[in-house]
N, C-alpha and C positions, 0 to 999 in steps of 0.2 A: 456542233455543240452536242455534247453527251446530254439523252434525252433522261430527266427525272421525271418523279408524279409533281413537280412544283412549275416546272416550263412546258410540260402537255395541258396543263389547266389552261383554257381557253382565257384570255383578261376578258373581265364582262364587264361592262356600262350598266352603270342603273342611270337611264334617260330620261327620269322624272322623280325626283324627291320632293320634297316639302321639307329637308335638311332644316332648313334656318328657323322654323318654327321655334316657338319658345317650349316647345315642348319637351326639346330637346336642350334645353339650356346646360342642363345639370351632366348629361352624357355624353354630346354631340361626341366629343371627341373617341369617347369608346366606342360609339355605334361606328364611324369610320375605320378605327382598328378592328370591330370585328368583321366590318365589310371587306377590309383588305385582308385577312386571316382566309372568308371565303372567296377569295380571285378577284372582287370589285376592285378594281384600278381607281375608277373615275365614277364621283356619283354627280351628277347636272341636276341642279338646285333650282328647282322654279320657284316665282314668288306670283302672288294675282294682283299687289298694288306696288302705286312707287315706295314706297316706307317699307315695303318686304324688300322688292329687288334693292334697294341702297345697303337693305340689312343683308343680304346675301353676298352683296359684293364686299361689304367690308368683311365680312367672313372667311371668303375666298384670300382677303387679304391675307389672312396670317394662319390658315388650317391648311394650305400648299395644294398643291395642284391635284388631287386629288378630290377635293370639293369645288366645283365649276359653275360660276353663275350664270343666271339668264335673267332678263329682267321682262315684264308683259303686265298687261291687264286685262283681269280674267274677263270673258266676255259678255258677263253680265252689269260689268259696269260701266254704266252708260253719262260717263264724266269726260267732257273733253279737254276738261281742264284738266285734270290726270292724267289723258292721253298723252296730250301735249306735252305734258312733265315727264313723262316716259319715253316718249319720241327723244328730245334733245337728251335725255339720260343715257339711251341708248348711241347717240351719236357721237356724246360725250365720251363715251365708257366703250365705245365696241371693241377696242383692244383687252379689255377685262374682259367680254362675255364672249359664253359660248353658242349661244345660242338667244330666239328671242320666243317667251313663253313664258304662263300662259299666255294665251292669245285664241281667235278664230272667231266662227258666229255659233253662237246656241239658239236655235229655233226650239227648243225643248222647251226652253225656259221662257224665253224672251218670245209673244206673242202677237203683240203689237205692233200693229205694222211700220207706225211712225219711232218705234223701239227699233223696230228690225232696221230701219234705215239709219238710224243714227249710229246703232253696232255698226251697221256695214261701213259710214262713215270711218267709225273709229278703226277697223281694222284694216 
């Protein structure tokens, strides 16, 4: 392949967005076209509750493979009834996602010991 300045541009991943936010309601779709203008192939869309990751995936539905869900709950919420709606979403769906996030333990935040167990629980 004869080398240009378009195929030496390394493709880069953006491995954490907040894409689906409503913030971006009005643009979404520019900010991916200027993402792909500077080399971003693939931007991985995290959400912190179930009602984001359903909103990311259906997103992913019809913005193309360029915007990549993940579905997670961030780890300060301490809902296992959430969790659990997020576990089978993801079991449900893991052909759709790319990845599972947010997710982890925050000891920064979460102080409490019988806190700290119930995160470790959840995660």
């Amino acid at each position: 392949m004869k080398r240009t300045a378009e195929n030496e541009r390394l493709p880069l991943v953006d491995a954490h967005a907040h894409l689906g936010d409503a913030v971006f309601d009005d643009d979404r779709e520019e900010v991916l076209g200027r993402a792909r203008q500077a080399g971003v192939r693939v931007v991985i869309v995290v959400g912190e509750t179930l009602h984001e990751a359903k909103h990311n995936l259906e997103l992913a539905g019809h913005l193309g493979t360029q915007f990549r869900a993940c579905a997670g709950l961030y780890p300060t919420i301490l809902d296992e009834e959430q969790a659990d709606a997020i576990e089978s979403l993801i079991r449900h769906r893991r052909d759709d996602l790319v990845a599972i996030g947010e997710v982890g333990l925050d000891h920064w935040k979460v102080k409490d010991a019988d806190e700290r167990e119930l995160q470790r629980k959840i995660f």
